[in-house]
Chimera marker file (.cmm) of the C-alpha trace (Angstrom):
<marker_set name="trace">
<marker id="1" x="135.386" y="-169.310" z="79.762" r="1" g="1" b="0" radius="0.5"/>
<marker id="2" x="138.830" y="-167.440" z="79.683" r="1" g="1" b="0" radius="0.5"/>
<marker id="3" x="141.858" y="-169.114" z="79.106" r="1" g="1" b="0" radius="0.5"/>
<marker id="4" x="144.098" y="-170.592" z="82.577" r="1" g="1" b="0" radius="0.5"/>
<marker id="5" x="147.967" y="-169.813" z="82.816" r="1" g="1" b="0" radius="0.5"/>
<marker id="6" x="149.660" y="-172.471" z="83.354" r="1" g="1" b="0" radius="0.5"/>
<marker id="7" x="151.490" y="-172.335" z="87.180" r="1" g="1" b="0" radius="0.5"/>
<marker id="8" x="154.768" y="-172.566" z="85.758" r="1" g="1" b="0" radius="0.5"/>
<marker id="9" x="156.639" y="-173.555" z="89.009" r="1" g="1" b="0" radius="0.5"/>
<marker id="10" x="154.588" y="-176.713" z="89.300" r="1" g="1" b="0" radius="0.5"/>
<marker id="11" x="154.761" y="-176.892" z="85.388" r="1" g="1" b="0" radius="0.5"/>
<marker id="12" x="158.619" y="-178.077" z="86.468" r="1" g="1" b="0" radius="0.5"/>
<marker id="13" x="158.084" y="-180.305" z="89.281" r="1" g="1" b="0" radius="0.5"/>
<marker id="14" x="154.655" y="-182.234" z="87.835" r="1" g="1" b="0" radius="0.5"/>
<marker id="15" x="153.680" y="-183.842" z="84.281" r="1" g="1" b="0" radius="0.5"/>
<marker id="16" x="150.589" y="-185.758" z="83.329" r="1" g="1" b="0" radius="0.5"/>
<marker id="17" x="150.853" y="-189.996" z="82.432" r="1" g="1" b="0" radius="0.5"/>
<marker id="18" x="149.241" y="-191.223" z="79.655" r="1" g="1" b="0" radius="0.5"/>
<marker id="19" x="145.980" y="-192.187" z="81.964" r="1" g="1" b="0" radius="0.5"/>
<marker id="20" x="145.826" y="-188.572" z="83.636" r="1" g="1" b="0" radius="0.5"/>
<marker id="21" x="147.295" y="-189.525" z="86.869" r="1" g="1" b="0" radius="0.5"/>
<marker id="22" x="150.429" y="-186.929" z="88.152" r="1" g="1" b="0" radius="0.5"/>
<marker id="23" x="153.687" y="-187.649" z="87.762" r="1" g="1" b="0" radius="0.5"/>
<marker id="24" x="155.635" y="-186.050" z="90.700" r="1" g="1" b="0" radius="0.5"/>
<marker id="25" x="159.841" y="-186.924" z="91.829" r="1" g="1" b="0" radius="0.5"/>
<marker id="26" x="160.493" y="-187.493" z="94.933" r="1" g="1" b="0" radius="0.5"/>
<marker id="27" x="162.447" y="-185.707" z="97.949" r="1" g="1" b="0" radius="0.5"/>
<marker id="28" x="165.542" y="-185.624" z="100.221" r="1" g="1" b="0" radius="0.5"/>
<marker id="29" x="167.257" y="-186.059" z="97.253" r="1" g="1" b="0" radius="0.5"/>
<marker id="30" x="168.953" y="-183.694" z="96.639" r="1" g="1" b="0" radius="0.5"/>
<marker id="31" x="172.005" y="-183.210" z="99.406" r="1" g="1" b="0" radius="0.5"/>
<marker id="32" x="173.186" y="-184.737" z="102.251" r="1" g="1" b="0" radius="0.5"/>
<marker id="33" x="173.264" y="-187.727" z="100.212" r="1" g="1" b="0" radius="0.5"/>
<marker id="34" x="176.416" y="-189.440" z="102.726" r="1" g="1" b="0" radius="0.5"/>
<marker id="35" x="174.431" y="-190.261" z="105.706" r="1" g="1" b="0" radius="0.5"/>
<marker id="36" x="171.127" y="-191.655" z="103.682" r="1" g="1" b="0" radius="0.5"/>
<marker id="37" x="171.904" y="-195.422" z="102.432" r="1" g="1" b="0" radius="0.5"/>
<marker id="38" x="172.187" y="-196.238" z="98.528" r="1" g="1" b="0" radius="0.5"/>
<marker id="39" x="168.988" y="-198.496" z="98.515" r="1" g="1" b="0" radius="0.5"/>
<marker id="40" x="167.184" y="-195.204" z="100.075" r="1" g="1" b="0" radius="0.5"/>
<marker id="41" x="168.745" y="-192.770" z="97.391" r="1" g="1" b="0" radius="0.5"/>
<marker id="42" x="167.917" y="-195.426" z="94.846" r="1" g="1" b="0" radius="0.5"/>
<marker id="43" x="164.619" y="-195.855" z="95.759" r="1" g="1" b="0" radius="0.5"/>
<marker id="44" x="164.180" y="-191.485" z="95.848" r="1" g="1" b="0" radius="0.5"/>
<marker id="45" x="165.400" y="-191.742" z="92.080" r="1" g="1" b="0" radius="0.5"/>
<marker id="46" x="162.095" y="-193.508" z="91.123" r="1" g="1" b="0" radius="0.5"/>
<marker id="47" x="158.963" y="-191.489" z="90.199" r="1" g="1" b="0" radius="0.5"/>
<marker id="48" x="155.599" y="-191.272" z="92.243" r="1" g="1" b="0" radius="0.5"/>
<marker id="49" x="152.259" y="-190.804" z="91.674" r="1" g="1" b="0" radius="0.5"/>
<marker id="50" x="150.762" y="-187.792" z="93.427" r="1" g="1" b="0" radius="0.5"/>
<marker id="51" x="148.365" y="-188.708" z="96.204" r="1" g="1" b="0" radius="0.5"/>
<marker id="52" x="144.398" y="-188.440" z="95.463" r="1" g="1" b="0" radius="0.5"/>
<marker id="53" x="144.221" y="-185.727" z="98.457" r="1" g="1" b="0" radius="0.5"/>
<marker id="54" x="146.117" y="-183.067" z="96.490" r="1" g="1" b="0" radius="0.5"/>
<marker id="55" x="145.140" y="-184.076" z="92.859" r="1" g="1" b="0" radius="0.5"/>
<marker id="56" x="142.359" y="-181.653" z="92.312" r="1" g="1" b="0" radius="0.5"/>
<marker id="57" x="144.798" y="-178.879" z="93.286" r="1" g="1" b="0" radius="0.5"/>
<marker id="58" x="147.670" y="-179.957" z="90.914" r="1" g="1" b="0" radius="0.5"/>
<marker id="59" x="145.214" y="-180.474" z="87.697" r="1" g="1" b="0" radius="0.5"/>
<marker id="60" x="144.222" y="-177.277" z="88.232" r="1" g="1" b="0" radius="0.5"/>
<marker id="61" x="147.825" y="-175.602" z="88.398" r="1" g="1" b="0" radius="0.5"/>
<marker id="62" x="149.176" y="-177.222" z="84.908" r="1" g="1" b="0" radius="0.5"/>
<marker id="63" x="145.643" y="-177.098" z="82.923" r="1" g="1" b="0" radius="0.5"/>
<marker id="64" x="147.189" y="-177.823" z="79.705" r="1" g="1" b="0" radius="0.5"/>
<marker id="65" x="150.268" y="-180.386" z="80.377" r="1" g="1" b="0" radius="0.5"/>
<link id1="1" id2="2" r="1" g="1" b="0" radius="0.2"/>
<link id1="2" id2="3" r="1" g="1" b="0" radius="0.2"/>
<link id1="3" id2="4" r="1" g="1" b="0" radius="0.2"/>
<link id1="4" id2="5" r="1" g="1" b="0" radius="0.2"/>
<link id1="5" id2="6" r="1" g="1" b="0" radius="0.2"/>
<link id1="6" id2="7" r="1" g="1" b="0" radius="0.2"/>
<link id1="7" id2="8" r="1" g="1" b="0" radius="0.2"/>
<link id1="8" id2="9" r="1" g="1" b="0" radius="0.2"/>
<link id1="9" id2="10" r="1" g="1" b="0" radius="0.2"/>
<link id1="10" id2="11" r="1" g="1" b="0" radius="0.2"/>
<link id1="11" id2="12" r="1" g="1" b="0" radius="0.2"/>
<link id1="12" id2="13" r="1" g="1" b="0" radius="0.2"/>
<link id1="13" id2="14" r="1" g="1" b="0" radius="0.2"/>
<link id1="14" id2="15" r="1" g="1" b="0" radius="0.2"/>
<link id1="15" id2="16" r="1" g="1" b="0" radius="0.2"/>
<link id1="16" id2="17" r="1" g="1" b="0" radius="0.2"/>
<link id1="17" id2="18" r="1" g="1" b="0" radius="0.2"/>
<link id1="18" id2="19" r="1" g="1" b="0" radius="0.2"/>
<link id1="19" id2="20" r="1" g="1" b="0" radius="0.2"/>
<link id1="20" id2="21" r="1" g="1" b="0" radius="0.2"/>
<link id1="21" id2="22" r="1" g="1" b="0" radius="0.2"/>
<link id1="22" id2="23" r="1" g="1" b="0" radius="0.2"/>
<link id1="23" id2="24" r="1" g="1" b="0" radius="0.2"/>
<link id1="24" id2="25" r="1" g="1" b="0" radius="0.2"/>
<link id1="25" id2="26" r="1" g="1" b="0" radius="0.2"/>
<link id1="26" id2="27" r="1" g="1" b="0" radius="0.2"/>
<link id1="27" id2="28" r="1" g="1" b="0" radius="0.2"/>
<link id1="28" id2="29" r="1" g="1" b="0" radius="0.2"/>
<link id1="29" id2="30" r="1" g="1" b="0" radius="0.2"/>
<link id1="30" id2="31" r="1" g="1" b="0" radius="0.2"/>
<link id1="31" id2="32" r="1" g="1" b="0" radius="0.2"/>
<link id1="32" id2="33" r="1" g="1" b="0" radius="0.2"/>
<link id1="33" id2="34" r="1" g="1" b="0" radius="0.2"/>
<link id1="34" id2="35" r="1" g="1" b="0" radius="0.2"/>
<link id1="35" id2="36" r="1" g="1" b="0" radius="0.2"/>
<link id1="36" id2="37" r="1" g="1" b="0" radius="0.2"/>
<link id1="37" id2="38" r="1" g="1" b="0" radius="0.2"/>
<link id1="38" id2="39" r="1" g="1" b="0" radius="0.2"/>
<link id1="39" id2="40" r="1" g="1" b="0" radius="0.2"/>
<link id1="40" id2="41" r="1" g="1" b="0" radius="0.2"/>
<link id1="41" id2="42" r="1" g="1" b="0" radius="0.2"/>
<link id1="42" id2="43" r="1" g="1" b="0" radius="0.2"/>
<link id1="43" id2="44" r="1" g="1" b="0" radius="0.2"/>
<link id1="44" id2="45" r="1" g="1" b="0" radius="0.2"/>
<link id1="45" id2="46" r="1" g="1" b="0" radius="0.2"/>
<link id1="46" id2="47" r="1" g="1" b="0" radius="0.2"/>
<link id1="47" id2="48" r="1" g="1" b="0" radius="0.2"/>
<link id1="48" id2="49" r="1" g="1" b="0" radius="0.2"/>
<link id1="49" id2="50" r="1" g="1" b="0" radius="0.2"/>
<link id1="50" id2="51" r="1" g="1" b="0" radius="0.2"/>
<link id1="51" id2="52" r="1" g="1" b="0" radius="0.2"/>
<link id1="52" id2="53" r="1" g="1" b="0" radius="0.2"/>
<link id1="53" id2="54" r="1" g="1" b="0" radius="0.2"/>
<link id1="54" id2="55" r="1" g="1" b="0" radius="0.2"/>
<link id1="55" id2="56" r="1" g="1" b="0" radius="0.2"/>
<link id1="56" id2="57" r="1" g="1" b="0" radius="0.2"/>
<link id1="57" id2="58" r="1" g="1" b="0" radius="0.2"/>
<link id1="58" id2="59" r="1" g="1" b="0" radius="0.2"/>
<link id1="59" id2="60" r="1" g="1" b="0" radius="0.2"/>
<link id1="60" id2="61" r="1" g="1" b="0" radius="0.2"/>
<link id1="61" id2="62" r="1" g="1" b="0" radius="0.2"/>
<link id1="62" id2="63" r="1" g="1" b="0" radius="0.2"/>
<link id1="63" id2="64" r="1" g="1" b="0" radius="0.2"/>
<link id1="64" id2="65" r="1" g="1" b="0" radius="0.2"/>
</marker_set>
């Protein structure tokens, strides 16, 4: 089987744990930042785990990470 390139847009935004779950950051974080409240942006600085409905898809765009 050939090799897969590696999606490199979602190479940016993604990266595998330890365990093989996805590693995504979070959004609405990025501007507008006066009207949203500090334990909201707080909470948007945190990691997340991408949901089990898109996984497939995402393993399949960063093959190698």
């Amino acid at each position: 089987m050939p090799k897969l390139k590696t999606h490199r847009g979602a190479a940016k935004r993604f990266s595998l744990t330890a365990n093989g779950k996805v590693k995504r950051s979070k959004a609405f974080a990025s501007h507008i930042l006066t009207k949203k409240t500090t334990k909201r942006k707080r909470a948007l600085r945190r990691s997340a785990l991408v949901n089990s409905a898109n996984l497939k898809e995402i393993k399949r765009l960063i093959p190698y990470l």
